[in-house]
DRENVEXFI-52559 format. One record per residue (C-alpha): residue in one letter; x, y, z. Coordinates in steps of 0.5 Angstrom, whole numbers. Last residue first. Layout:
BEGIN
{vodo->a; east->X; north->Y; up->Z}
...
END
This chain:
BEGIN
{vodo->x; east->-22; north->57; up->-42}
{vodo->x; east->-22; north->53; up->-36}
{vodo->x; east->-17; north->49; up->-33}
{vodo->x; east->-18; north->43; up->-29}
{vodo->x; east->-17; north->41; up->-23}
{vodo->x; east->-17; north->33; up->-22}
{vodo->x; east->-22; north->29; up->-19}
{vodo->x; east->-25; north->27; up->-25}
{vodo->x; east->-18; north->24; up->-28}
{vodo->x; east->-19; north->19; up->-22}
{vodo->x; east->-12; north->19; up->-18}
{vodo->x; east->-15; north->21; up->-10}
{vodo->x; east->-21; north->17; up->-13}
{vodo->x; east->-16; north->10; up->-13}
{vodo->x; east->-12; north->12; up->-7}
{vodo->x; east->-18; north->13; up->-2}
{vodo->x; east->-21; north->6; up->-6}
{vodo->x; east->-15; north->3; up->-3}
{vodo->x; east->-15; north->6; up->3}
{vodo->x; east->-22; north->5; up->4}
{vodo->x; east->-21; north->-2; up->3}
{vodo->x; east->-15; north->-4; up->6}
{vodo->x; east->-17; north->-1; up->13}
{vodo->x; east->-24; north->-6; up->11}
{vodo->x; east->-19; north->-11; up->10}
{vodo->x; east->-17; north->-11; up->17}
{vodo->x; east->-24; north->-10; up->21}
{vodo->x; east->-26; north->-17; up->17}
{vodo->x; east->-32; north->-16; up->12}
{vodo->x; east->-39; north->-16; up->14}
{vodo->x; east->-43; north->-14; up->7}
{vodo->x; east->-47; north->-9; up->4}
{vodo->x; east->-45; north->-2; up->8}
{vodo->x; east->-48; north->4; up->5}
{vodo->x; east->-55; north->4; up->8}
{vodo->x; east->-50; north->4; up->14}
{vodo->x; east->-48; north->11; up->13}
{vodo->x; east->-54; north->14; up->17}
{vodo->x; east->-51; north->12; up->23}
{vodo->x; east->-52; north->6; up->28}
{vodo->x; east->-54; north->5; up->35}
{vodo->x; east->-60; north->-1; up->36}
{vodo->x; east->-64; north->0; up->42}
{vodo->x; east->-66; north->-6; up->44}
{vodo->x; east->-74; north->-9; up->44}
{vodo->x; east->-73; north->-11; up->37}
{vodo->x; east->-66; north->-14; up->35}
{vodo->x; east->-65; north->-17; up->42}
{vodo->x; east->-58; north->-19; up->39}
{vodo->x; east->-55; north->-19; up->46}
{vodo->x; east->-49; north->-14; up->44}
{vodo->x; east->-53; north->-9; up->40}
{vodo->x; east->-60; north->-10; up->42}
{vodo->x; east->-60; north->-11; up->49}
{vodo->x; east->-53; north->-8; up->51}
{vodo->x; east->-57; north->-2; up->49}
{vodo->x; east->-63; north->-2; up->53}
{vodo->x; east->-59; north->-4; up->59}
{vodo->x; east->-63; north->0; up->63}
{vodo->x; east->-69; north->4; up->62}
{vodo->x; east->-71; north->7; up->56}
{vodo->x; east->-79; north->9; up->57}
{vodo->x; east->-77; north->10; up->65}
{vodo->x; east->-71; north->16; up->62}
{vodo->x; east->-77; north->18; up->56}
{vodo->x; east->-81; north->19; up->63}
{vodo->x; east->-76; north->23; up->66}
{vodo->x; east->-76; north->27; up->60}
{vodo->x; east->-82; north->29; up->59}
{vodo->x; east->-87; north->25; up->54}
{vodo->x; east->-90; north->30; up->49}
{vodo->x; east->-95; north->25; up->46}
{vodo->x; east->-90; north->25; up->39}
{vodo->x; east->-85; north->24; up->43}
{vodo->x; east->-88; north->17; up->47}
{vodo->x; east->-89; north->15; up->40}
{vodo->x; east->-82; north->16; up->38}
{vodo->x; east->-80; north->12; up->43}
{vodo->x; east->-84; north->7; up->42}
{vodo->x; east->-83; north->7; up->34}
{vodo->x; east->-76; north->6; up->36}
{vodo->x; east->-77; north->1; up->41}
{vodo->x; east->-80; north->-4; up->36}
{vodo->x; east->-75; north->-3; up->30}
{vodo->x; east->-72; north->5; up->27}
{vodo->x; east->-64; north->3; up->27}
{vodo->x; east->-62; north->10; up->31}
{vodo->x; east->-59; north->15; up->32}
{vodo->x; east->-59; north->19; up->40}
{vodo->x; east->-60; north->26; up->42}
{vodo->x; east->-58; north->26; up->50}
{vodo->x; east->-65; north->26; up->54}
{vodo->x; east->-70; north->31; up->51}
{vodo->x; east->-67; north->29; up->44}
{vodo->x; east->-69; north->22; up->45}
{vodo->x; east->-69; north->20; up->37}
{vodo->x; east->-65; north->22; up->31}
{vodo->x; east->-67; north->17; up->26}
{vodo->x; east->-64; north->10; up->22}
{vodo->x; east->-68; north->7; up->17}
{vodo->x; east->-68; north->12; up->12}
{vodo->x; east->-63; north->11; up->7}
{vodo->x; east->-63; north->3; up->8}
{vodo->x; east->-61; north->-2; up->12}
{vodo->x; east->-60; north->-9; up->12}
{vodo->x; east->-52; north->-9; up->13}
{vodo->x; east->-54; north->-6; up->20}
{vodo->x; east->-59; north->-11; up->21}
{vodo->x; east->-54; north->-17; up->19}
{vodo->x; east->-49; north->-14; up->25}
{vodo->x; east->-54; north->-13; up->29}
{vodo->x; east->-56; north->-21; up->29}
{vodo->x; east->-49; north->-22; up->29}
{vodo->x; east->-49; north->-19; up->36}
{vodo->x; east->-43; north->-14; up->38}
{vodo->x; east->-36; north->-15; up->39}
{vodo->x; east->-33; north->-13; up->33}
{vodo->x; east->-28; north->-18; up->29}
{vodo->x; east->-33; north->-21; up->24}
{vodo->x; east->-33; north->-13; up->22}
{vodo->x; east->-41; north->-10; up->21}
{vodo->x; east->-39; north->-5; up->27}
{vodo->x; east->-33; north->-3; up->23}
{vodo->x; east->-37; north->1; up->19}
{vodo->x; east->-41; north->4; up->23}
{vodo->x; east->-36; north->7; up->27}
{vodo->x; east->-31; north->11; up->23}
{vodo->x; east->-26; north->17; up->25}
{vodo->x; east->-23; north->20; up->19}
{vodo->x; east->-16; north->24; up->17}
{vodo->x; east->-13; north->31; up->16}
{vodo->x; east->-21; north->34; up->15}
{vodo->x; east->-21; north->41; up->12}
{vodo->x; east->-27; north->40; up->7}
{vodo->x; east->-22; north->37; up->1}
{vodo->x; east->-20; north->31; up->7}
{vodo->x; east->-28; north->29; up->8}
{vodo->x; east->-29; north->28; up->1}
{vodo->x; east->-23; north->24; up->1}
{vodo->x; east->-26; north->20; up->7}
{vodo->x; east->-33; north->20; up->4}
{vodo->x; east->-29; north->17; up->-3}
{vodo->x; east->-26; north->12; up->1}
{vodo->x; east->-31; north->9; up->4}
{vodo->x; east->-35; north->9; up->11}
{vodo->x; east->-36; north->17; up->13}
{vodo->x; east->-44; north->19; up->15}
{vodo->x; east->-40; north->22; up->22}
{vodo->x; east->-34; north->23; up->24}
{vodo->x; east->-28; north->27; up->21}
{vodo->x; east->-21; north->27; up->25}
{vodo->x; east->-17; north->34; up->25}
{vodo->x; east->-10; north->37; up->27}
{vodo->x; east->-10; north->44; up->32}
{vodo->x; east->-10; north->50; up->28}
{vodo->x; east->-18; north->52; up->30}
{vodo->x; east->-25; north->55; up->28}
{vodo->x; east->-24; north->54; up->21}
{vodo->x; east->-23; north->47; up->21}
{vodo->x; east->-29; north->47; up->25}
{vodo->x; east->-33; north->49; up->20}
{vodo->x; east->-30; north->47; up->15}
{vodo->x; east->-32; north->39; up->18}
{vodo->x; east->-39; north->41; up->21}
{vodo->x; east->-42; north->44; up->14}
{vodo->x; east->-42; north->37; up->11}
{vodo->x; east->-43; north->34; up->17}
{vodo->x; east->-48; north->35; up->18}
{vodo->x; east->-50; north->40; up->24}
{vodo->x; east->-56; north->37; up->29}
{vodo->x; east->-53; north->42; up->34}
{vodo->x; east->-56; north->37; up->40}
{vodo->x; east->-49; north->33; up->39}
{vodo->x; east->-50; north->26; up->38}
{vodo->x; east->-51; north->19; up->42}
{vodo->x; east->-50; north->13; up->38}
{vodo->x; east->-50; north->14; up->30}
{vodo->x; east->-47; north->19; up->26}
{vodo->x; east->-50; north->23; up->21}
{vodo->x; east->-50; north->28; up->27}
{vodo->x; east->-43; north->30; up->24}
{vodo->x; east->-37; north->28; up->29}
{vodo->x; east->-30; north->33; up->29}
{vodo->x; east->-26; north->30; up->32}
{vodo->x; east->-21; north->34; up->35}
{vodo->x; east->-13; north->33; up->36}
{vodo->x; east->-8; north->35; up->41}
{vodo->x; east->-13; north->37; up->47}
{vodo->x; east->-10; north->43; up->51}
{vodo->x; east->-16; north->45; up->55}
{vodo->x; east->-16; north->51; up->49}
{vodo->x; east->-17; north->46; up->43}
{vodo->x; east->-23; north->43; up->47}
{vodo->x; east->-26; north->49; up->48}
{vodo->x; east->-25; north->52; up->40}
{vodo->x; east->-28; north->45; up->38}
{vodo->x; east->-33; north->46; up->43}
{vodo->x; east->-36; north->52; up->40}
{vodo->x; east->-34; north->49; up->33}
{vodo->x; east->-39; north->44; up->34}
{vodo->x; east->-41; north->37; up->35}
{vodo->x; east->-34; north->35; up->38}
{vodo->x; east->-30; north->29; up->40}
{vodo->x; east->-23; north->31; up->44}
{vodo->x; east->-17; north->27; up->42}
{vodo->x; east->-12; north->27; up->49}
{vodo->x; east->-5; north->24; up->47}
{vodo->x; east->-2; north->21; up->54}
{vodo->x; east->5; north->24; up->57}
{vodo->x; east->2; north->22; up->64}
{vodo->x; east->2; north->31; up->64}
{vodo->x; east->-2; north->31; up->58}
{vodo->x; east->-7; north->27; up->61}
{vodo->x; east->-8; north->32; up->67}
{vodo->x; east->-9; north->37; up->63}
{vodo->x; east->-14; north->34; up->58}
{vodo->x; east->-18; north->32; up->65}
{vodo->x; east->-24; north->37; up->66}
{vodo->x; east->-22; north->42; up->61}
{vodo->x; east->-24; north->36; up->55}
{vodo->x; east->-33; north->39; up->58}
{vodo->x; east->-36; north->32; up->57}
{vodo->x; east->-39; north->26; up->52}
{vodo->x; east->-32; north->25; up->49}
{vodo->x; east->-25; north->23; up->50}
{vodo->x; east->-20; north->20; up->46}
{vodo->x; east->-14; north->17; up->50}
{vodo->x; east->-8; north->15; up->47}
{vodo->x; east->-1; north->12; up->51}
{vodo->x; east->-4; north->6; up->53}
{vodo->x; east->2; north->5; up->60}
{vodo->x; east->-2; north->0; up->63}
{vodo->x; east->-1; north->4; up->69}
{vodo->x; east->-4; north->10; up->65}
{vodo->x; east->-10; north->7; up->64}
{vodo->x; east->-11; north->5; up->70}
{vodo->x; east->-11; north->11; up->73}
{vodo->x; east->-15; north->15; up->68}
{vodo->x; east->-20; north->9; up->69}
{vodo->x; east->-20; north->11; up->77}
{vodo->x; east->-21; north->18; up->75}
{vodo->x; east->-28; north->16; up->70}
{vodo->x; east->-30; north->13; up->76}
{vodo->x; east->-37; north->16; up->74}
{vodo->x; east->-40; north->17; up->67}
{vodo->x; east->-40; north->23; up->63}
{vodo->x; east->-33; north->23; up->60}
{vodo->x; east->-34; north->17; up->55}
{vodo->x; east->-27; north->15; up->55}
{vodo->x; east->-24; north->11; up->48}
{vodo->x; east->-18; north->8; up->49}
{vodo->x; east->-13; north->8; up->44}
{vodo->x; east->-8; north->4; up->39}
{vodo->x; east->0; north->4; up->38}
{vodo->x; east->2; north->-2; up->34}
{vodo->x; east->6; north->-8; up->39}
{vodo->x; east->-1; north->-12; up->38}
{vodo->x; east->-4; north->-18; up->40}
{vodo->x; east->-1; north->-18; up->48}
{vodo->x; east->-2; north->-10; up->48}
{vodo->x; east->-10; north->-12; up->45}
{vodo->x; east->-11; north->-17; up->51}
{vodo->x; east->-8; north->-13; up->56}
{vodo->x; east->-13; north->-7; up->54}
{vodo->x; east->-19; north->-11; up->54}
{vodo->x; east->-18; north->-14; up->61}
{vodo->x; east->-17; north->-7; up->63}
{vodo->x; east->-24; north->-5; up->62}
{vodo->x; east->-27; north->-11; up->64}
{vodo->x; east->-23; north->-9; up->72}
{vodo->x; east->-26; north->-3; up->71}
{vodo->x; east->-33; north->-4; up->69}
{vodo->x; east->-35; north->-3; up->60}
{vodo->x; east->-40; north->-1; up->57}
{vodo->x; east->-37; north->7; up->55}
{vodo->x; east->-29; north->4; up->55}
{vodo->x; east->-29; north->3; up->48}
{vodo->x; east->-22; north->0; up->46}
{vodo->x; east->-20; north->4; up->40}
{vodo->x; east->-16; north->1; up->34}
{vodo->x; east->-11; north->7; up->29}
{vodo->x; east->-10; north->5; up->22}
{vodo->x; east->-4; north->0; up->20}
{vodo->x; east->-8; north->-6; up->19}
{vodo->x; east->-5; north->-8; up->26}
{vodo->x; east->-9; north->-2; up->29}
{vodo->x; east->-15; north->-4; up->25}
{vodo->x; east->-14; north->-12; up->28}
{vodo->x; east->-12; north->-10; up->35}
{vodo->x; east->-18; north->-5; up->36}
{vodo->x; east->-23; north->-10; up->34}
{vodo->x; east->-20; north->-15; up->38}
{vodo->x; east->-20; north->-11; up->44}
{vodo->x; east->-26; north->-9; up->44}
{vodo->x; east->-30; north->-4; up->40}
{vodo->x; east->-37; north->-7; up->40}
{vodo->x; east->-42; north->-7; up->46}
{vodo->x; east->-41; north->1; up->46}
{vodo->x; east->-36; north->5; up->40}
{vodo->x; east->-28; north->6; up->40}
{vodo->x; east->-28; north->9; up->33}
{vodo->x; east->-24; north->7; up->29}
{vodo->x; east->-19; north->11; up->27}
{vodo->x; east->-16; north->12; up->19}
{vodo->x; east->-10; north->16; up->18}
{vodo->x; east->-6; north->11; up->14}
{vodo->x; east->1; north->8; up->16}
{vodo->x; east->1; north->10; up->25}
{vodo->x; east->5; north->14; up->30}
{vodo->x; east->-1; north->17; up->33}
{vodo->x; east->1; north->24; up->31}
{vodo->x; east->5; north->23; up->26}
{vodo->x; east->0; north->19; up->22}
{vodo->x; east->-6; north->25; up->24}
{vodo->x; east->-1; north->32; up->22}
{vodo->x; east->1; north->28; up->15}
{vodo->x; east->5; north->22; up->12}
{vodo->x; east->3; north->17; up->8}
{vodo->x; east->7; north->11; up->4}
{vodo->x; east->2; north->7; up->-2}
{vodo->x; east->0; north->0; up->0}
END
């Protein structure tokens, strides 16, 4: 594959800057090896995992890779110091977090020697998470899945936006799952992209196959923004969905969309495979997404197919007379 070399490769010491990323009830320690050992950047994501589980993924991706790879720290949950802790004791040199003010523990990070990349939905936070010091942002449209911004940017406008905003290095999320997305992204300022949905249907992430297949399935318009009361979230529309929006539809509050959700709703549908009562989080970009594919050859893909429209004659400027 053809050498590359930018502010994102650099930064992470990794061959192609592309960044799985580090999503609920999926990216594990096997997901996050084989997209590091492919040359990209593996993620671990903390959000459903306790402690002790949480480390246990992380010795098992240092046993299966000598590549860097990252954790992904949600910032809104608790024990959040004690994760920190334990990370930095199993010497993870890449945090990504989100979900929370970066201010919070970027310092902190950066003074363990860690690489704190931040994840935005606007230029406002992107300018916040620049200021604490973050080394990195991502920059995620609401055409991605799982929790979003309350901005509903797309990403589209999002990318400019925030390349305007600040200098720092800059990952594009949000509705990008193939090489001409990622270039697409690059022309809007972006220096490397962030995917999720695209490695939920790999063999290697830890979700059901029963999620994988849906995910597959999809079409244009079978996700949706929903609990926007709460913290908007994207979903596959199945018999959850349609409770929930139901229940908007009736102006239900949000405590009683809270009572609606309940617990573990989540991990029923995309880690037990409960395909109608669980809360499916994909983004819209699954309608582009045809087949599960190992997390290796879906690095190599998208950079070949990069590569490809980066060299297409239609791509090319041209001189107009």
């Amino acid at each position: 594959m053809t050498a590359f070399s930018n502010r994102i490769t650099k930064l992470f010491g990794i061959e192609y800057p592309i960044v799985q990323a580090g999503m609920i009830w999926t990216s594990g320690w096997r997901l996050a090896s084989a997209v590091s050992n492919a040359g990209g950047l593996g993620l671990i994501g903390a959000g459903s995992m306790s402690l002790e589980t949480l480390q246990e993924h992380i010795q098992k991706c240092k046993a299966a890779t000598e590549k860097p790879f990252g954790v992904n720290l949600p910032l809104m949950y608790h024990g959040v110091e004690k994760q920190i802790e334990m990370i930095e004791q199993e010497g993870v040199k890449i945090i990504f977090t989100s979900a929370g003010n970066p201010a919070t523990f970027t310092n902190v990070l950066k003074q363990k020697g860690i690489t704190v990349v931040h994840v935005v939905g606007s230029s406002k936070f992107a300018k916040k998470a620049e200021a604490a010091g973050c080394d990195a942002i991502v920059a995620e449209g609401f055409e991605a899945g799982g929790h979003n911004a309350r901005e509903e940017t797309s990403s589209m406008v999002l990318i400019p936006a925030v390349r305007e905003a600040v200098q720092i290095p800059l990952l594009a999320a949000g509705g990008i799952v193939n090489g001409r997305q990622m270039i697409a992204s690059m022309v809007l300022g972006a220096e490397g992209v962030q995917m999720g949905s695209r490695f939920v249907a790999s063999w290697e992430a830890s979700s059901h196959l029963l999620f994988k297949e849906s995910v597959v399935s999809a079409g244009e318009g079978d996700t949706k923004l929903s609990m926007k009361k709460l913290i908007p979230v994207r979903l596959l529309k199945n018999a959850f969905f349609d409770k929930i929006q139901q229940a908007e539809e009736q102006g239900a509050s949000a405590d009683e969309l809270k009572e609606l959700l309940g617990k573990g709703r989540a991990k029923l549908g995309m880690f037990d495979g409960q395909l109608e009562e669980g809360e499916l989080e994909i983004g819209q970009a699954s309608a582009l997404i045809h087949e599960i594919l190992p997390a290796g050859e879906i690095v190599k893909e998208v950079w070949k197919e990069f590569l490809e429209a980066l060299s297409n004659p239609l791509y090319q400027p041209k001189t107009v007379l």
